[in-house]
Structures are given as structure tokens and as C-alpha cells.
KELOGU-644739 format. One record per atom (N, C-alpha, C, CB): residue number from 1; x, y, z. Coordinates in nm, 4 decimals. Glycine has a CB too. Example, Ala and Ser with C-alpha at 12.3 -4.5 7.8 and 13.67 -1.06 7.14 Angstrom:
BEGIN
[1; [1.3190; -0.5690; 0.7800]]
[1; [1.2300; -0.4500; 0.7800]]
[1; [1.3200; -0.3300; 0.7800]]
[1; [1.1308; -0.4473; 0.9046]]
[2; [1.2850; -0.2250; 0.7080]]
[2; [1.3670; -0.1060; 0.7140]]
[2; [1.2900; 0.0030; 0.7870]]
[2; [1.4084; -0.0598; 0.5725]]
END
This chain:
BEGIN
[1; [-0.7333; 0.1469; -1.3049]]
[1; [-0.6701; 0.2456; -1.2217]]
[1; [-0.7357; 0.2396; -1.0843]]
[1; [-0.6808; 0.3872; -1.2842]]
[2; [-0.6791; 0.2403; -0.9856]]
[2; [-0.6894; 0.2668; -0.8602]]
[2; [-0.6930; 0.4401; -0.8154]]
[2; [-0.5736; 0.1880; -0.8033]]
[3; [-0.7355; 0.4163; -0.7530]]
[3; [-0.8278; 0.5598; -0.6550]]
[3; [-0.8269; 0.5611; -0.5488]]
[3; [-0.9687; 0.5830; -0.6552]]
[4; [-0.7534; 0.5959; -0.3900]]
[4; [-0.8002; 0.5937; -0.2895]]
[4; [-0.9303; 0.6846; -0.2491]]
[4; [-0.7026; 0.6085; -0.2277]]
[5; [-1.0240; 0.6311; -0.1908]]
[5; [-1.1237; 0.7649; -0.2177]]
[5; [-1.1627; 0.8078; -0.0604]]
[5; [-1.2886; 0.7203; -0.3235]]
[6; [-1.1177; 0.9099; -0.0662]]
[6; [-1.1266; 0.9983; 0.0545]]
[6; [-1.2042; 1.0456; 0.1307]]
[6; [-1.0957; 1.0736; 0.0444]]
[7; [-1.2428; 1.0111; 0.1974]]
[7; [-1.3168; 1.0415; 0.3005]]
[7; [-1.4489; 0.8977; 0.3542]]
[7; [-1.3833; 1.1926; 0.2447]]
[8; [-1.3783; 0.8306; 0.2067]]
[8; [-1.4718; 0.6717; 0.2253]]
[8; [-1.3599; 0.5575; 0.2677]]
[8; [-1.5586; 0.6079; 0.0471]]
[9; [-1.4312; 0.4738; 0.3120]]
[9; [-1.3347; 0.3287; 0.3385]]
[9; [-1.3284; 0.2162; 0.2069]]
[9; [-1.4119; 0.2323; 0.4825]]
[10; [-1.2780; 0.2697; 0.1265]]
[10; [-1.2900; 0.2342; -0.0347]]
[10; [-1.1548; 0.2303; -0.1134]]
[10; [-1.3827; 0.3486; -0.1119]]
[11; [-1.1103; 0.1650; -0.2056]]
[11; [-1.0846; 0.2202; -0.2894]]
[11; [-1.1533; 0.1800; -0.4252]]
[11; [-0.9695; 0.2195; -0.2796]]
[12; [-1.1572; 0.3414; -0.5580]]
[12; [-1.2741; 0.3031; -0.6346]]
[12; [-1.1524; 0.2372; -0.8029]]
[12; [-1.4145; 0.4859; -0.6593]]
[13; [-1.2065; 0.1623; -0.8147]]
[13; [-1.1553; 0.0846; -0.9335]]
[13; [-1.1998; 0.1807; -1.0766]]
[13; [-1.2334; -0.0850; -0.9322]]
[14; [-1.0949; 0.2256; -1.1664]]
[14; [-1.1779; 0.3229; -1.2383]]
[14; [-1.1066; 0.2607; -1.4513]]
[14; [-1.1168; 0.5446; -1.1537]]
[15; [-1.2022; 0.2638; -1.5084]]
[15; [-1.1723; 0.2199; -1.6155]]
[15; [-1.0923; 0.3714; -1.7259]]
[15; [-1.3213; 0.1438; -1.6634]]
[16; [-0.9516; 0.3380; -1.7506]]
[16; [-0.8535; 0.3964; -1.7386]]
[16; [-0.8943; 0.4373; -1.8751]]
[16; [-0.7264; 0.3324; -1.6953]]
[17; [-1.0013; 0.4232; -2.0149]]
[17; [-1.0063; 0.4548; -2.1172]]
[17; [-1.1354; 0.5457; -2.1071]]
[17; [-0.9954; 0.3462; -2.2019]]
[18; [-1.2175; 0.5103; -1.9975]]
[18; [-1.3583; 0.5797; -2.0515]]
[18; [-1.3464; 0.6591; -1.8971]]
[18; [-1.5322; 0.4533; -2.0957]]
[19; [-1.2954; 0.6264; -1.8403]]
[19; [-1.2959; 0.7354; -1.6684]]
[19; [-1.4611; 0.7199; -1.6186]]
[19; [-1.2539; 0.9711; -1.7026]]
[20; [-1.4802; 0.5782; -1.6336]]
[20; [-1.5626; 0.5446; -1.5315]]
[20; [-1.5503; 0.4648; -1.3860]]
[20; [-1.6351; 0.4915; -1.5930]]
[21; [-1.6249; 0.4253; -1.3037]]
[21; [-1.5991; 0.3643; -1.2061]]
[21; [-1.6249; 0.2621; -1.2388]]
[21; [-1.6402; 0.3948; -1.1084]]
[22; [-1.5496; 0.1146; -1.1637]]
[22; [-1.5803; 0.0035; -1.2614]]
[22; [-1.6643; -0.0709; -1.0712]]
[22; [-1.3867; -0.1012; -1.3787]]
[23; [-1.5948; -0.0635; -1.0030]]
[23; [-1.6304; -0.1152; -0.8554]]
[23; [-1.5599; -0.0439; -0.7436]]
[23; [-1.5937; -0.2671; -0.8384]]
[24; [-1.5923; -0.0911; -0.6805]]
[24; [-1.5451; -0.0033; -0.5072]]
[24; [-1.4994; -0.1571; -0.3853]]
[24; [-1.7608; 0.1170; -0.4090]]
[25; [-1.3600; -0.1115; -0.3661]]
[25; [-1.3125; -0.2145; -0.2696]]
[25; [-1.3386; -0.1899; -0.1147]]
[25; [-1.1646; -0.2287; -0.2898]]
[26; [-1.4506; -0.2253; -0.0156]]
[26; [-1.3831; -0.1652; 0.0822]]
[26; [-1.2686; -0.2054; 0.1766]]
[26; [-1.4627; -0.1376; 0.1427]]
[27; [-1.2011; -0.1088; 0.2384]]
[27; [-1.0690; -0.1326; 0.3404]]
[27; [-1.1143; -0.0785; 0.4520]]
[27; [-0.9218; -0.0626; 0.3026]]
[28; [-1.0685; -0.1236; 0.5774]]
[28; [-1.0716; -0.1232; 0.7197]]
[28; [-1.0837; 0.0463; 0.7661]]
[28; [-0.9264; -0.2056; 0.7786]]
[29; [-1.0324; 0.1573; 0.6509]]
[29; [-1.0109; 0.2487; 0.7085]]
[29; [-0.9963; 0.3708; 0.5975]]
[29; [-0.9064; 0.2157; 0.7938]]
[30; [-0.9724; 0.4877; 0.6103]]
[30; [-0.9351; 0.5472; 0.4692]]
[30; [-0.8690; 0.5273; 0.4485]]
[30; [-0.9262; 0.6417; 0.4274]]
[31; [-0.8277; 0.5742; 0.2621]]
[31; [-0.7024; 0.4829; 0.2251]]
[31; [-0.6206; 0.6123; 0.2140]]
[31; [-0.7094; 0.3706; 0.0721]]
[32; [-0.5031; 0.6341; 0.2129]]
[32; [-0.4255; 0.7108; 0.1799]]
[32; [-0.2916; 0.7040; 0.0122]]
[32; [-0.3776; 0.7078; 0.3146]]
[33; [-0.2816; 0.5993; 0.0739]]
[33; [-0.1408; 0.5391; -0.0479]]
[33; [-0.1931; 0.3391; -0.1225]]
[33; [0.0833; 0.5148; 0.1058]]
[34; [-0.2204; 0.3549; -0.2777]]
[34; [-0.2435; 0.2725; -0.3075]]
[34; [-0.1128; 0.1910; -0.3739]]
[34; [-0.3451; 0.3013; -0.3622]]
[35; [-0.0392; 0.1238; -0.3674]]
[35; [0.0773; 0.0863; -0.4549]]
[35; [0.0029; -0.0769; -0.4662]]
[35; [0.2644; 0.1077; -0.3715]]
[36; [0.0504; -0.0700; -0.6115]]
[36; [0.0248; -0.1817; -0.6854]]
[36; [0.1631; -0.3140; -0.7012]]
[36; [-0.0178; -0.1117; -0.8287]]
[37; [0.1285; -0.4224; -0.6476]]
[37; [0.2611; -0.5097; -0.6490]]
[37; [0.3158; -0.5463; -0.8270]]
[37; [0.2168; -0.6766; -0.5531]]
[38; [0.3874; -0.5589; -0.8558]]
[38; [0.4601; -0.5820; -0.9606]]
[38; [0.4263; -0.6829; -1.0656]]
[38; [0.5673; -0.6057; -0.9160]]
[39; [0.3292; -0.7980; -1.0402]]
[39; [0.2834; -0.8639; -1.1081]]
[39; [0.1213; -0.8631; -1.0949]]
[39; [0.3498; -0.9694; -1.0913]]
[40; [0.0597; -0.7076; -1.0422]]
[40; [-0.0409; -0.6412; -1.0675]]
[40; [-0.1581; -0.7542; -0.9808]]
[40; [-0.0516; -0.6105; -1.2403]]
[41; [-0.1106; -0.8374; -0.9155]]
[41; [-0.2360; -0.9061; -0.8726]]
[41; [-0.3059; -0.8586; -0.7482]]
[41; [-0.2079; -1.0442; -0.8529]]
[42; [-0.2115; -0.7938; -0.6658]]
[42; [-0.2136; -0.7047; -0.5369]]
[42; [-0.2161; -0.5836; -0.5468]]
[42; [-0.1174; -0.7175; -0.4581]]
[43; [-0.2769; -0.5118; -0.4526]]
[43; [-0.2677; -0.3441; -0.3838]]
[43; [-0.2780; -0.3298; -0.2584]]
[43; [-0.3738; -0.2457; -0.4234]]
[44; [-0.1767; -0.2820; -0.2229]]
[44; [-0.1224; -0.2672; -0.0777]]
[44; [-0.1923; -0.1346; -0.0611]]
[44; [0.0570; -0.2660; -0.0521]]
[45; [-0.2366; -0.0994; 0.0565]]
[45; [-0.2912; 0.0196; 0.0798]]
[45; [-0.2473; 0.0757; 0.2171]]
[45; [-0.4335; 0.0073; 0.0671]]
[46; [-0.1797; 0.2092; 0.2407]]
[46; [-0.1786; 0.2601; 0.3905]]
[46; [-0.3142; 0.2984; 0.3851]]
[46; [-0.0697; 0.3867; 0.4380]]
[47; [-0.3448; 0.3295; 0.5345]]
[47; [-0.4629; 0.4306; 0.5688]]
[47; [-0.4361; 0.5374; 0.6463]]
[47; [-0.5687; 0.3716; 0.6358]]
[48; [-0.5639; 0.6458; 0.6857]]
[48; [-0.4952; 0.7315; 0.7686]]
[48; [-0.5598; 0.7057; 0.8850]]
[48; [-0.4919; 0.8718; 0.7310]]
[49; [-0.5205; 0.8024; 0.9799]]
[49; [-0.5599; 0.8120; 1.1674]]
[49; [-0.6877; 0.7831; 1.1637]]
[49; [-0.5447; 0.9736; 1.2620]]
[50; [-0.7637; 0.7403; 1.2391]]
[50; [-0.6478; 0.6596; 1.3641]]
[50; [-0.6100; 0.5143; 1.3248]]
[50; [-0.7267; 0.6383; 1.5368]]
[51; [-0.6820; 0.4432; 1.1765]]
[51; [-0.6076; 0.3695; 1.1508]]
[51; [-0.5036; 0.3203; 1.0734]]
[51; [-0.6474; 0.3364; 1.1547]]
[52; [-0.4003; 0.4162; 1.0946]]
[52; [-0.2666; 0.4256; 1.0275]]
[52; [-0.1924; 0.2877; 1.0965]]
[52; [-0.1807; 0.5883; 1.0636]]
[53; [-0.2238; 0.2277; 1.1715]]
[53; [-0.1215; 0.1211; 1.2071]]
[53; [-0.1681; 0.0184; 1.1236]]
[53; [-0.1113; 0.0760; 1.3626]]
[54; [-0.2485; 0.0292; 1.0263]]
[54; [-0.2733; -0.1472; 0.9450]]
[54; [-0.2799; -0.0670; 0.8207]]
[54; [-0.4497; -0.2760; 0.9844]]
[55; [-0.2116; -0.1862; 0.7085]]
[55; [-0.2348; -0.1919; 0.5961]]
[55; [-0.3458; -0.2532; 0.5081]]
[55; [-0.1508; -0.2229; 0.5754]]
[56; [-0.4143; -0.2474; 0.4183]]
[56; [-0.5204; -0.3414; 0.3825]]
[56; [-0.4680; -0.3474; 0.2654]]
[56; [-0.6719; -0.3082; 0.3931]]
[57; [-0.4825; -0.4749; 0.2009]]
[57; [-0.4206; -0.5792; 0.0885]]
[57; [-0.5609; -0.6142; 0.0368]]
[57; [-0.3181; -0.7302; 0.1506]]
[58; [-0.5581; -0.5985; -0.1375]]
[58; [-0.6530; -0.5685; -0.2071]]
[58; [-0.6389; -0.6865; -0.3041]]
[58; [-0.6496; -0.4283; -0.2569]]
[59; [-0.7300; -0.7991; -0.3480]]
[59; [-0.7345; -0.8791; -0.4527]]
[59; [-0.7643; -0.8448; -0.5925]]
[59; [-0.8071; -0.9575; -0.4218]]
[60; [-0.6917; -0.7546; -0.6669]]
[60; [-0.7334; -0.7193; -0.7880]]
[60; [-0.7571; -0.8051; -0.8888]]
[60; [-0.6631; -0.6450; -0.8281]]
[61; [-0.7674; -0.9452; -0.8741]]
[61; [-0.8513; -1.0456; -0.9648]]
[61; [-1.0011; -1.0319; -0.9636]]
[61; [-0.8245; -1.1900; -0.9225]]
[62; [-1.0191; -1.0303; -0.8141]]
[62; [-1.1898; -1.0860; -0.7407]]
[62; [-1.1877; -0.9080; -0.7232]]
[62; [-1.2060; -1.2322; -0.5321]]
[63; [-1.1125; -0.8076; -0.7759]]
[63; [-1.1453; -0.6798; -0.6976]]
[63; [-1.2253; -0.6957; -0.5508]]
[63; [-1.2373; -0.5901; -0.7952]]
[64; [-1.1484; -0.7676; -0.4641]]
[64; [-1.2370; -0.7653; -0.2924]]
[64; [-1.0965; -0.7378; -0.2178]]
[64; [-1.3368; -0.9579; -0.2191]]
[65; [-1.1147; -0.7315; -0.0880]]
[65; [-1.0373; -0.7749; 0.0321]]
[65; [-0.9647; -0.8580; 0.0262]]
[65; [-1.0922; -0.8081; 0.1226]]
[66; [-0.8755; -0.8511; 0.0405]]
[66; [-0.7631; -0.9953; 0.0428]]
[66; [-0.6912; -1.0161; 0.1945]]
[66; [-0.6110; -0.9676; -0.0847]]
[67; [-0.6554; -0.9063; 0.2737]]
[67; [-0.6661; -0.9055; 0.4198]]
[67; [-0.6499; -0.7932; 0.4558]]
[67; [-0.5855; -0.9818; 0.4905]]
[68; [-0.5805; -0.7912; 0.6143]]
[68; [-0.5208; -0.6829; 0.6705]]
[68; [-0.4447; -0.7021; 0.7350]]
[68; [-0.5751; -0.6135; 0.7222]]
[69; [-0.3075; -0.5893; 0.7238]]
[69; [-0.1876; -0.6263; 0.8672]]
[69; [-0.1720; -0.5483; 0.9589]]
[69; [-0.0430; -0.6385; 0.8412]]
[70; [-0.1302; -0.5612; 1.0083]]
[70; [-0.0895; -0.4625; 1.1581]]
[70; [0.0648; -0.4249; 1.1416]]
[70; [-0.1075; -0.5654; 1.3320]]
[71; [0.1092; -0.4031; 1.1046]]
[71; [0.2906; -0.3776; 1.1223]]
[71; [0.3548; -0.2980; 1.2052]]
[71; [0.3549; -0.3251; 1.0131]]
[72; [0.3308; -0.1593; 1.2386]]
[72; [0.3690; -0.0965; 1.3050]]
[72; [0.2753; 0.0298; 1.3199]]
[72; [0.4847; -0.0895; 1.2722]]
[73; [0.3088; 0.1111; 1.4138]]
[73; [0.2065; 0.2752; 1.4287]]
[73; [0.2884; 0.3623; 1.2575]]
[73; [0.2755; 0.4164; 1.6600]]
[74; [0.1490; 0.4358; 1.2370]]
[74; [0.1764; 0.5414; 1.1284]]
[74; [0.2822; 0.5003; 0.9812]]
[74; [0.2513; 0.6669; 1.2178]]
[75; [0.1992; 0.3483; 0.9820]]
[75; [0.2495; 0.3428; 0.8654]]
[75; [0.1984; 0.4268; 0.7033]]
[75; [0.2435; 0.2120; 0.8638]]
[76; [0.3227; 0.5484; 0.7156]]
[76; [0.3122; 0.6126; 0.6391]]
[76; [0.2934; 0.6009; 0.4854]]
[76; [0.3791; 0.6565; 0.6710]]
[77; [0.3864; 0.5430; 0.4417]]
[77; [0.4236; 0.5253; 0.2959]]
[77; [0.4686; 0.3542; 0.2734]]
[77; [0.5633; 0.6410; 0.2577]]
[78; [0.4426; 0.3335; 0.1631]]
[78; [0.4814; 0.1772; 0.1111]]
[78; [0.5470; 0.1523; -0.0676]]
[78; [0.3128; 0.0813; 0.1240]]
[79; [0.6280; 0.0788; 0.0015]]
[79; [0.7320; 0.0764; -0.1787]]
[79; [0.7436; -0.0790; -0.2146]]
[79; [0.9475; 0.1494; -0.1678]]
[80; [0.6834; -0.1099; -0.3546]]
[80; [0.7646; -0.2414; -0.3401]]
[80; [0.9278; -0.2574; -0.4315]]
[80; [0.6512; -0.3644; -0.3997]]
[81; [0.9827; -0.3430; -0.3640]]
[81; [1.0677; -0.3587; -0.5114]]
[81; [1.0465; -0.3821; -0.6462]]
[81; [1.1353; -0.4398; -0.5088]]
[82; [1.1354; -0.3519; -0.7292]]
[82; [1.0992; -0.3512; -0.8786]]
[82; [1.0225; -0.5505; -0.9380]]
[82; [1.2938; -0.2974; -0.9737]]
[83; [1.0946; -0.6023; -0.8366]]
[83; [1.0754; -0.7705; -0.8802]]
[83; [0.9444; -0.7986; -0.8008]]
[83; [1.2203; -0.8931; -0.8225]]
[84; [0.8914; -0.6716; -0.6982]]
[84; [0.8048; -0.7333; -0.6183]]
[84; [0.7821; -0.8526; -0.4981]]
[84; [0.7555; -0.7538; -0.6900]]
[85; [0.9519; -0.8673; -0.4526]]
[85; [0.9869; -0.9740; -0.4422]]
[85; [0.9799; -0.9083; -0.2259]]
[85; [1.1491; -1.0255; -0.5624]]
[86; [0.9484; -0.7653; -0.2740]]
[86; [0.9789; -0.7118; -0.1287]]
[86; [0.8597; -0.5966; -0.1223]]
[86; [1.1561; -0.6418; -0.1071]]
[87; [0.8127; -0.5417; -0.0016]]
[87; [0.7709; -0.4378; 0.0114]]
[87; [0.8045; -0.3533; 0.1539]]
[87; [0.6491; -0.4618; -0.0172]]
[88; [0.8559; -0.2263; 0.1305]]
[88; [0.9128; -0.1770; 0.2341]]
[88; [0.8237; -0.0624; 0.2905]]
[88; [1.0464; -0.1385; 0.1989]]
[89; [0.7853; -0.0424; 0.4278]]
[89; [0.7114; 0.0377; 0.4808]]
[89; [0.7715; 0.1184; 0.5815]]
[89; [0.6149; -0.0224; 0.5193]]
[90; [0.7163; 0.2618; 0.5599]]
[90; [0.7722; 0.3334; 0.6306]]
[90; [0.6680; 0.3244; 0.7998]]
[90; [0.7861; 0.4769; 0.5388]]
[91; [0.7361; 0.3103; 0.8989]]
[91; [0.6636; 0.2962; 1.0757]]
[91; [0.7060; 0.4350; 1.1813]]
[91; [0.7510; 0.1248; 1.1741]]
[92; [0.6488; 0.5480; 1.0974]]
[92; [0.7507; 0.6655; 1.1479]]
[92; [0.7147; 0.6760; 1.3311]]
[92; [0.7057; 0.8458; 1.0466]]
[93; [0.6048; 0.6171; 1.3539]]
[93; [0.6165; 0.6465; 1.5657]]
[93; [0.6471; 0.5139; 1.5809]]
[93; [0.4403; 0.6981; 1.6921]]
[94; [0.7273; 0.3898; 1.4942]]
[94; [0.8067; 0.2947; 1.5805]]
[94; [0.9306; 0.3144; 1.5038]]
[94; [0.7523; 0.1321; 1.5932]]
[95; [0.9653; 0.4145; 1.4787]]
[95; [1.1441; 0.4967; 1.3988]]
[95; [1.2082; 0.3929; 1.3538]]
[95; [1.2808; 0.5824; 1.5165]]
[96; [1.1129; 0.3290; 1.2417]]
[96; [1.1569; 0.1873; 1.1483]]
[96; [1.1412; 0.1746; 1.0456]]
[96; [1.1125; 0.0786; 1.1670]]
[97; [1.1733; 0.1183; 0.9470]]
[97; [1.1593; 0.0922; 0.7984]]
[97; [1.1065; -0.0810; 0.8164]]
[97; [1.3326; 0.1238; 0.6981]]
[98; [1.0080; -0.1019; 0.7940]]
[98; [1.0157; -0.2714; 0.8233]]
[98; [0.9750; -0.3429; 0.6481]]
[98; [0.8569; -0.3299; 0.9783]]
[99; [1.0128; -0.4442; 0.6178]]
[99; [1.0894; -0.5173; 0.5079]]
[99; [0.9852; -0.6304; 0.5122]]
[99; [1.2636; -0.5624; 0.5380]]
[100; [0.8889; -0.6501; 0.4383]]
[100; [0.7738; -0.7902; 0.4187]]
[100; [0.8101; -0.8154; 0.2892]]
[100; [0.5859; -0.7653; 0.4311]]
[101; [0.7439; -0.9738; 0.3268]]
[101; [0.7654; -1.0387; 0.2404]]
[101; [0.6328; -1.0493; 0.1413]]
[101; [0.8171; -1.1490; 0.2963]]
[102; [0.5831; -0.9947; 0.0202]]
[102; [0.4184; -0.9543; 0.0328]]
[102; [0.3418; -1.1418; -0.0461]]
[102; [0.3709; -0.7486; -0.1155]]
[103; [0.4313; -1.1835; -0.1354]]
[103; [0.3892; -1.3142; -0.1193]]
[103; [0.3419; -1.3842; -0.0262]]
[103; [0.4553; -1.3691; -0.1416]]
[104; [0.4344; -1.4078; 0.1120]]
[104; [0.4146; -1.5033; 0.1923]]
[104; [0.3546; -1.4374; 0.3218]]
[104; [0.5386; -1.5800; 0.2089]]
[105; [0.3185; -1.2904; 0.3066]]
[105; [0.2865; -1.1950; 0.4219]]
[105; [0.3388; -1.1983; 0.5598]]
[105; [0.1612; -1.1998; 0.4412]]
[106; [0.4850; -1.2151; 0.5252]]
[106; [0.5995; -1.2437; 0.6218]]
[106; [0.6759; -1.1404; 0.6578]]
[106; [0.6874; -1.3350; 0.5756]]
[107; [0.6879; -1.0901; 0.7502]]
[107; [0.7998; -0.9596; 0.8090]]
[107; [0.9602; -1.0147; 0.7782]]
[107; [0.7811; -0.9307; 1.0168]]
[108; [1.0207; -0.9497; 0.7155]]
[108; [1.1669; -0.9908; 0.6711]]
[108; [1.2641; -0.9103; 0.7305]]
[108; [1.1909; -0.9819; 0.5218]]
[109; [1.2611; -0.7921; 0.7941]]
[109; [1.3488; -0.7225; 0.8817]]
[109; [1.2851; -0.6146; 0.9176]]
[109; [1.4736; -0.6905; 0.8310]]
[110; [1.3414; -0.5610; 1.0149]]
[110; [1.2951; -0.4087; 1.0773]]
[110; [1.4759; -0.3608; 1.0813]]
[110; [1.1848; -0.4150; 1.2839]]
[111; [1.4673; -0.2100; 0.9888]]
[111; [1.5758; -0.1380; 1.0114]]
[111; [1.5793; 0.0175; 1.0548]]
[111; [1.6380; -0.1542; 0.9038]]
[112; [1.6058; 0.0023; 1.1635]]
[112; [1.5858; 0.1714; 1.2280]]
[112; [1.6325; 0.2672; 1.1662]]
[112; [1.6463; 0.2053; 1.3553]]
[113; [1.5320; 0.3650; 1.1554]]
[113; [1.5589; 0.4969; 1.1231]]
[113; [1.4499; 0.5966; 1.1676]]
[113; [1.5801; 0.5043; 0.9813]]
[114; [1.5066; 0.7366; 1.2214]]
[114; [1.4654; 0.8613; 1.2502]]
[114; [1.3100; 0.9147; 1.2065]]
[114; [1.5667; 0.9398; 1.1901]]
[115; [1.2299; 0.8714; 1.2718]]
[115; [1.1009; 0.8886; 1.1967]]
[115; [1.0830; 0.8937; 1.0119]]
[115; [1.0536; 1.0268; 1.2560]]
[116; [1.0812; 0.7829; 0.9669]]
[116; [1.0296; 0.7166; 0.8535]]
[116; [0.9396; 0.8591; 0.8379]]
[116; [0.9488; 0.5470; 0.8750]]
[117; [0.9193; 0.8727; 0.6614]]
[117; [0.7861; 0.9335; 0.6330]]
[117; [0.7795; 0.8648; 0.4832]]
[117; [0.7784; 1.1203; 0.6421]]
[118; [0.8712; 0.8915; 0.3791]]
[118; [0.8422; 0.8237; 0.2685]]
[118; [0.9405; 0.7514; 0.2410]]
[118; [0.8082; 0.8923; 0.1694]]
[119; [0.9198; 0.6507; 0.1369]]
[119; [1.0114; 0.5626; 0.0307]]
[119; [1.0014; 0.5314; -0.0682]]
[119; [1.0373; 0.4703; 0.0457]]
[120; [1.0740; 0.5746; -0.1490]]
[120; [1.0813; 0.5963; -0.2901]]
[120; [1.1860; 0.5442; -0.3618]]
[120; [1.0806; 0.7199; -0.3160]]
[121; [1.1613; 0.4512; -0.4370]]
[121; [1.3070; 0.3139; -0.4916]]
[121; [1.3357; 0.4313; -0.6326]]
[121; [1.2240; 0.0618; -0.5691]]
[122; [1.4566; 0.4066; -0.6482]]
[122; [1.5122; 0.4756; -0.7564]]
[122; [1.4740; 0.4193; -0.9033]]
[122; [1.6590; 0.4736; -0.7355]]
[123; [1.4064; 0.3056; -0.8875]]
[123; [1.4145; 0.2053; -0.9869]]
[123; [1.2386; 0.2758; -1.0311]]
[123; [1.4476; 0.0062; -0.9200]]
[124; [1.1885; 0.3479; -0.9819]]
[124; [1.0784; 0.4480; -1.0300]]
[124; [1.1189; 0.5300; -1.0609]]
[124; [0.9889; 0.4917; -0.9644]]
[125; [1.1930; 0.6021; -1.0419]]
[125; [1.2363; 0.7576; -1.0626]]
[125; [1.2183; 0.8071; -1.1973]]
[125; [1.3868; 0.7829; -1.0304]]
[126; [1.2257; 0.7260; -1.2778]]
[126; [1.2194; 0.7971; -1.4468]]
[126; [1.1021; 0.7487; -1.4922]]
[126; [1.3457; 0.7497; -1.5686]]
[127; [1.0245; 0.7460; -1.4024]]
[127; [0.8902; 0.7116; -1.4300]]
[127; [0.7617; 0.8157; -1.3651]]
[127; [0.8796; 0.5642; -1.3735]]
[128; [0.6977; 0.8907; -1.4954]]
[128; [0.6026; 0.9511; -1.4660]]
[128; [0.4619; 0.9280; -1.3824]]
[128; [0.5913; 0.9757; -1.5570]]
[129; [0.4258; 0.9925; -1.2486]]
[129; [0.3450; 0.8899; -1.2130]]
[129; [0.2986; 0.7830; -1.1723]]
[129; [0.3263; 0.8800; -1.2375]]
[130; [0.3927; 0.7041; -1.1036]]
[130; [0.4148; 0.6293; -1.0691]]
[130; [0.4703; 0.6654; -0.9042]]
[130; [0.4765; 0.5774; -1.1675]]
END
């Protein structure tokens, strides 16, 4: 289980049977939103102010750093698709939804909209927790 831990530049890795800490990742910034990519090898992470404009990408094999992006200001929230084949971020002070590619860490579209705050795929919805 993942943990953003607040008020540190971390997130803490926690063993989901005994609720211990197993390691601590650090990221560029606090973390706010941890989403896990679909074939569990990645964790995409927003952060908050002032460094809300980068994401930090988490190696959950090596539990380390895997990089960081820049995409847009106040990237709020992050969704991937169900295949993982996409991840969509909300850029609410550049009034965009922008569309990566998280395999190839490729930008795949920017589609405007009215200050972005969250995104939430339906293909979670009947899912607790998540």
C-alpha cells in the first residue's frame, strides 16, 4: 500500500497485512495523489504548492524514483485508464485535461476545459477505494 505522507517529500510503502512501514520513496515535493498504473509497476504522484506543476513517477519494483515531469501548473488530480494504456491529468491554471502516454512518457493531447480539478473514469466507480 502506498501512503502519501504529508508534510514529508515521501511516499511511505506500507505492508498491507501487518500495517507496517516497509520503505519510504522520496519525491521532489509533497505528495498529494498517489495512483497506481494498472500493471502495478508504476505510481504516478501529484504534489502540492508550490510544486504542483510536476508529477513524480515512482519505481515500485526498486521502490525508488523513477523520474519527474513537468506538464502543466496545478496539476491537480491524475487517472489512468483501466488498460493503463493512458493517464489523464487534470492542469486546472492551464484550463486543460492533458492525455500521456505513461509507458513512453509521451504527451498524447491537451483538451481544454474550465479549470480541471478532478478525474474520475467510470471504469472505478464500483470500486471501493480505489
Amino acid at each position: 500500500m502506498l501512503l502519501p505522507a504529508v508534510g514529508r517529500h515521501e511516499v511511505l510503502v506500507v505492508d498491507e497485512r501487518s500495517w507496517r512501514e516497509v520503505a519510504r520513496i522520496p519525491t521532489p515535493g509533497q505528495p498529494v495523489f498517489v495512483v497506481v498504473r494498472p500493471d502495478g509497476r508504476e505510481a504516478w504522484v501529484s504534489l502540492a504548492h508550490p510544486d504542483n506543476g510536476k508529477v513524480a513517477i515512482l519505481d515500485l519494483e526498486r521502490l525508488a524514483p523513477a523520474g519527474t515531469l513537468t506538464p502543466g501548473r496545478a496539476i491537480l488530480h491524475l487517472e489512468f485508464t483501466p488498460r493503463g494504456d493512458q493517464l489523464w491529468l487534470s492542469a486546472r491554471d492551464d484550463d486543460r485535461v492533458i492525455v500521456f502516454d505513461p509507458h513512453r512518457k509521451l504527451e498524447l493531447a491537451r483538451l481544454p476545459a474550465d479549470k480541471p480539478s478532478g478525474i474520475f473514469s467510470t471504469a472505478r466507480a464500483h470500486r471501493i477505494g480505489s
